[in-house]
C-alpha positions in Angstrom: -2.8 -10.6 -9.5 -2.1 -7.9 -6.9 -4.8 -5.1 -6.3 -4.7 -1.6 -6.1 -4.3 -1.6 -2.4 -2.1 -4.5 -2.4 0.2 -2.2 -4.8 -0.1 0.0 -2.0 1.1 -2.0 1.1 4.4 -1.9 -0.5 4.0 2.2 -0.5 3.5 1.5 3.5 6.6 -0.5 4.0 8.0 2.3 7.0 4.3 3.4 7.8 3.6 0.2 9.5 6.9 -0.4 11.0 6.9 3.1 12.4 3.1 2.8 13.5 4.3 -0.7 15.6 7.3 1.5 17.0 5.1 4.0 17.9 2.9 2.6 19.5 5.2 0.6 21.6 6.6 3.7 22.6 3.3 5.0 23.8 2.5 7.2 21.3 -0.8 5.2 20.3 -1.8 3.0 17.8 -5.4 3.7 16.5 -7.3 -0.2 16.7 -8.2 -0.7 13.6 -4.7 0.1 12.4 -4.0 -2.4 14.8 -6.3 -4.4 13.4 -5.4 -4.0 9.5 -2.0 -4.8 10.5 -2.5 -8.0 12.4 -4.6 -9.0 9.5 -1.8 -8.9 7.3 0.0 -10.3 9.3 -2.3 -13.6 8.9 -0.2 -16.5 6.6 -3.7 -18.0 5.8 -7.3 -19.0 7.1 -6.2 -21.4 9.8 -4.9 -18.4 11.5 -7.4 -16.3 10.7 -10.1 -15.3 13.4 -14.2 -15.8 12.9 -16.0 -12.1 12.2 -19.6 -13.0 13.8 -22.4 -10.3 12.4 -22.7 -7.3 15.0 -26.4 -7.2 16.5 -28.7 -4.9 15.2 -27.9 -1.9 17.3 -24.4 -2.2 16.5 -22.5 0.6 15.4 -20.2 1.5 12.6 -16.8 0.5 14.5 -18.3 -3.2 14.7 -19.4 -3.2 11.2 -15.8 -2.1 9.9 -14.1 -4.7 12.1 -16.0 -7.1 10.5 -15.6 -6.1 7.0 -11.7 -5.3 7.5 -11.3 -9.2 8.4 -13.7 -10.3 5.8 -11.5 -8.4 3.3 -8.5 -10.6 5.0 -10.9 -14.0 4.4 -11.4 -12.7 0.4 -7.6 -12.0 0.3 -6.9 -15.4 1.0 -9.5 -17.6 -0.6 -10.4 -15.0 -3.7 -14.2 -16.3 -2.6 -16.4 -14.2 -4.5 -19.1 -14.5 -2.0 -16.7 -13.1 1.2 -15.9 -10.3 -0.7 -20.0 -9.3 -1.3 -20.1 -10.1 2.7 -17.1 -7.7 3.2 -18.6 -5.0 1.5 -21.8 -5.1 2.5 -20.7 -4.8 6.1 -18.6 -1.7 4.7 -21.2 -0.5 3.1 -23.1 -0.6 6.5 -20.7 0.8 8.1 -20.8 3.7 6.4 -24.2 3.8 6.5 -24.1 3.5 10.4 -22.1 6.4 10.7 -20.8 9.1 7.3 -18.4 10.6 9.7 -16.2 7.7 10.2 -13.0 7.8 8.3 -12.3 4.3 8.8 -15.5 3.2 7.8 -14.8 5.5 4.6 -11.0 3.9 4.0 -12.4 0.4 4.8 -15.0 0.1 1.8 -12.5 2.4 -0.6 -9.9 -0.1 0.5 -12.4 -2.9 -0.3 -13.6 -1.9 -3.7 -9.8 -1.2 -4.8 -10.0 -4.9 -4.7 -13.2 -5.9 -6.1 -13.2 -9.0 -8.1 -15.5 -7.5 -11.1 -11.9 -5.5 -11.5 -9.8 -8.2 -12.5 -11.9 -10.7 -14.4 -11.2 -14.1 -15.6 -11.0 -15.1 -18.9 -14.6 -16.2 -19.1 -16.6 -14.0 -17.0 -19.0 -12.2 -18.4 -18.1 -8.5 -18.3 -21.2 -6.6 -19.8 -22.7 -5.3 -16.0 -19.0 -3.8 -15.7 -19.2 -2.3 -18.8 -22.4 -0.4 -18.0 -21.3 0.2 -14.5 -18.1 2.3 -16.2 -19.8 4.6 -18.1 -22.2 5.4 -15.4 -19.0 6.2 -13.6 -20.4 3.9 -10.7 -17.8 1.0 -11.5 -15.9 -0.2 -7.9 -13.0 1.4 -8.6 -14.5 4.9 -9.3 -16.8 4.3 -5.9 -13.8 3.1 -4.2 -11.8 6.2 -5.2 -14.8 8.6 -4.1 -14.7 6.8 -0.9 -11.0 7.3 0.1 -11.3 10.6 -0.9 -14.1 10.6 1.5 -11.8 9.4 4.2 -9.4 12.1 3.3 -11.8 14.6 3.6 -13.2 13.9 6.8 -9.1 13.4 8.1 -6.4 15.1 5.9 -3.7 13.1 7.6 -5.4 9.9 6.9 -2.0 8.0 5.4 -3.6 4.4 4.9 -6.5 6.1 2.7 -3.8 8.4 0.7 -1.1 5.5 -0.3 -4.7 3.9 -1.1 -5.2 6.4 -3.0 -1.7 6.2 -4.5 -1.8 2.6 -5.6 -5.0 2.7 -7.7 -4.0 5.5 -9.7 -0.1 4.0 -10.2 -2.2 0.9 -11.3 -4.7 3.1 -14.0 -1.8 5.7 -14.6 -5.0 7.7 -15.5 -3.5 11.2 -15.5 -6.2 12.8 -13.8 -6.0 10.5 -11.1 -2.4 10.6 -11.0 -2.7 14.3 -10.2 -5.7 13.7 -8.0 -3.3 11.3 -5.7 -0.5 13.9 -5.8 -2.5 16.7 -4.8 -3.8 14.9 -1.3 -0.2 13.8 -0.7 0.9 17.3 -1.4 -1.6 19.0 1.4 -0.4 16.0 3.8 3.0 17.3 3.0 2.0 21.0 3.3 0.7 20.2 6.9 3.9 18.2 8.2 1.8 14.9 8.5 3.7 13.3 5.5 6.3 10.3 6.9 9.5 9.3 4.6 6.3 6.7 3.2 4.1 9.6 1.9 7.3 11.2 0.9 8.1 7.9 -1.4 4.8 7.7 -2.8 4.3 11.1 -4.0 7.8 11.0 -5.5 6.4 8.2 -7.5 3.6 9.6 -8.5 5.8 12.7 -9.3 8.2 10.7 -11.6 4.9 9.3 -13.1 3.7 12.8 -14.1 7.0 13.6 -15.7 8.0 15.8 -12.9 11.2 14.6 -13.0 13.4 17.2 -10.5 10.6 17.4 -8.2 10.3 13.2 -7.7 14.3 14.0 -7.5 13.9 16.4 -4.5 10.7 14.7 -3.2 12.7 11.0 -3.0 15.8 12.9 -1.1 13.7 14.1 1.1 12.5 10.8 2.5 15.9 9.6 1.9 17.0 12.0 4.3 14.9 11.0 7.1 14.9 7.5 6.5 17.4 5.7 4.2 16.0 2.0 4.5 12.6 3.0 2.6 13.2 0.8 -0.6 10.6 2.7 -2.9 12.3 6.2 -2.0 15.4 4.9 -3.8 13.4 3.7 -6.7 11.3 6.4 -6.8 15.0 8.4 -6.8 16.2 5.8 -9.4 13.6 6.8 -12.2 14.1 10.4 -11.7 17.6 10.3 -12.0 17.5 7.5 -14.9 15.3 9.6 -17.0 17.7 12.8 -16.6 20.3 13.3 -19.0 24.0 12.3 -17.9 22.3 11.0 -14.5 22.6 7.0 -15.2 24.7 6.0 -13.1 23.5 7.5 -10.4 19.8 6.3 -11.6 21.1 2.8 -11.3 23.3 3.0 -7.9 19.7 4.2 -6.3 17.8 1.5 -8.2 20.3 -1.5 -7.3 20.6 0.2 -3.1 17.0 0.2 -3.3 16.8 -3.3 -4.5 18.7 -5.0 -2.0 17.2 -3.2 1.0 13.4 -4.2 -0.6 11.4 -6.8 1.2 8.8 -8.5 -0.6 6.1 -5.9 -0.6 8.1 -3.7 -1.9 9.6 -5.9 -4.7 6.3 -5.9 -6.2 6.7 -2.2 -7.3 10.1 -3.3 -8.6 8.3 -5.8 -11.1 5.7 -3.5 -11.4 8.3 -1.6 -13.3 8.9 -4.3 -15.7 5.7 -6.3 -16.1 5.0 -5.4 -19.5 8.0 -8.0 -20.4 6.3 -10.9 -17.8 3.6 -12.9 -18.4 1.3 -12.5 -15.1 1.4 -16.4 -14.0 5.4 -15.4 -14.3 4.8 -12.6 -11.8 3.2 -14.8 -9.7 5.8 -17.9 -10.0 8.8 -15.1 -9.1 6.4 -13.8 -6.3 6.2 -17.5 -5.2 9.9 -18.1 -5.3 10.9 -15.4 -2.5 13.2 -12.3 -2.2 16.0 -13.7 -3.2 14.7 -15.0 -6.7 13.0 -11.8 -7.3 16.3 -9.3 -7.1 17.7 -11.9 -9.3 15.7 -11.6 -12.2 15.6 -8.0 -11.7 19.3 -8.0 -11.7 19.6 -10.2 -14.6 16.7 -8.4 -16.5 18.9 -5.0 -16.1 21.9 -6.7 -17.5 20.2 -8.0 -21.2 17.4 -5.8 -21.9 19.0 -4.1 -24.4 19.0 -4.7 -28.2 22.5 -3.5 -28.2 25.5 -5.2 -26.4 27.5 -1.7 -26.5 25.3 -0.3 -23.6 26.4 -0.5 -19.8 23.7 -1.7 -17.6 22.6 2.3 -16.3 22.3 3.3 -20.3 20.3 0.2 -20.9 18.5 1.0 -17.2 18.0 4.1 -18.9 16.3 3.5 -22.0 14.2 0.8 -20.3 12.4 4.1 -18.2 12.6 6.5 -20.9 10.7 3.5 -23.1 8.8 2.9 -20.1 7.4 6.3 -19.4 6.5 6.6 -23.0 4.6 3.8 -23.4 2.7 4.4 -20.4 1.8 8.2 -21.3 0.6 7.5 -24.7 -0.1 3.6 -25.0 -2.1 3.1 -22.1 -5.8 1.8 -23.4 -8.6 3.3 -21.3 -11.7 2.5 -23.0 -14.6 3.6 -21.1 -16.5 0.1 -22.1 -13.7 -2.5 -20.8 -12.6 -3.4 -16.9 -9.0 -3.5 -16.0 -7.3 -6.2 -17.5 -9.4 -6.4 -20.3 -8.2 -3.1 -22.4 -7.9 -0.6 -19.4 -4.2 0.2 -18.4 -2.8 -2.1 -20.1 0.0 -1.5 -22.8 
């Protein structure tokens, strides 16, 4: 299952591009962006590099590079015990230094991902449980600390499509909105990148805001017509506007062809509620090419009535969609995601 901030790094599919581009052309590349994107970079643990403890009078900058490629480690073994190692030297980071927006992103980042968040079938969930009501749960300490990080930098994009991806995940309204408003203010001060402007037209066309995700997703469009998520982003707007299929699904299908596979994960995203997640994960597993198949094929048939064209059916899918997630979505405060929180 892919995280919060896994959901995210599809949002940053032109951030980290442009960040490489830019820094090449001596503009500057902060290091631990460096950093976070090398990490990703890394196909699996033979690759990855050893993150020895920082000495006693180390500061917060060693603690974070230690956590950020701890988190790498957990990403790629799911090892329980690396992810308590990776947060604890977030944690210490912090700690070490409450003015470091990195350090703040870093452990937000971090408990987005928490394992308590996704349980398996057996676990025992009753710690979680209390931990939720007392609103001290990893995913509402994780949001408090990537607001943290935008707080102490308002241009902070990493911690904002951070921010972004948890609350797509929850569609919680109230963090919906919360997301939108810091993307909004980055916008407002000219730091938002045709990324930021994809993001916040999602998060737009998940508040119902339907000619504003319009605008919003032309707007990055305009700037940068590769960004995949732009053009879905564009796609639902358009789709859930009367007499605006067909243009719905020329953006959806343009957007489709031009995603890689971070981005594809929004797409399925999008139609998960049909897919049984070890299905997610087999498509995931298959590649690109397999995965704008299926979406192509699931566009053509899901529809109960053969007199449809594909953007009516596209249509009705979104309209369904959106109404299922605005009034069917179960957030009990005594269950964990997974287990009766956003899920339909």
């Amino acid at each position: 299952m892919r995280t919060a901030c896994m959901v995210a790094a599809a949002l940053l599919v032109s951030f980290s591009a442009a960040s490489r581009l830019a820094a090449q052309a001596g503009n500057g590349l902060s290091p631990f962006a460096a950093l976070e994107d090398s990490l990703a970079a890394v196909p699996s643990m033979a690759r990855l590099a050893r993150a020895p403890e920082p000495g006693r009078n180390a500061g917060a900058d060693a603690w974070t590079r230690r956590g950020l490629v701890l988190l790498r480690h957990y990403e790629l073994t799911r090892n329980n015990d690396v992810f308590d190692s990776a947060r604890a030297a977030l944690e210490n980071a912090t700690r070490r230094d409450d003015r470091s927006a990195w350090a703040a992103y870093a452990l937000g980042r971090a408990l987005t991902e928490s394992p308590e968040l996704h349980p398996k079938a057996n676990d025992v969930i009753t710690l979680s449980v209390v931990r939720k009501i007392l609103h001290i749960d990893p995913r509402a300490r994780g949001r408090q600390a990537l607001l943290r990080a935008l707080a102490l930098d308002g241009t902070f994009t990493r911690a904002a499509l951070c921010l972004v991806g948890s609350a797509l995940e929850t569609q919680e309204p109230s963090q919906l909105g919360e997301a939108e408003d810091a993307l909004g203010r980055m916008d407002a001060a000219g730091a938002a990148d045709p990324s930021v402007l994809a993001a916040l037209a999602r998060l737009q066309a998940a508040r119902s805001e339907l000619p504003a995700a319009e605008a919003t997703a032309r707007r990055a469009l305009a700037r940068d017509s590769t960004v995949a998520l732009a053009h879905l982003a564009l796609a639902e707007a358009l789709l859930r506007q009367p007499g605006r299929q067909a243009e719905g699904a020329g953006s959806y299908f343009t957007g489709l062809d031009k995603a890689d596979a971070v981005a594809l994960d929004a797409y399925l995203l999008d139609v998960a509620v049909y897919l049984d997640p070890a299905r997610i994960d087999t498509l995931r597993a298959a590649g690109p090419a397999e995965e704008r198949r299926i979406l192509r094929g699931f566009c053509a048939i899901r529809s109960a009535s053969a007199t449809l064209g594909v953007p009516e059916r596209m249509a009705l899918h979104y309209g369904r969609l959106a109404y299922a997630r605005s009034h069917y979505m179960r957030r009990s405060m005594v269950a964990v995601f997974g287990w009766g929180v956003a899920r339909m």
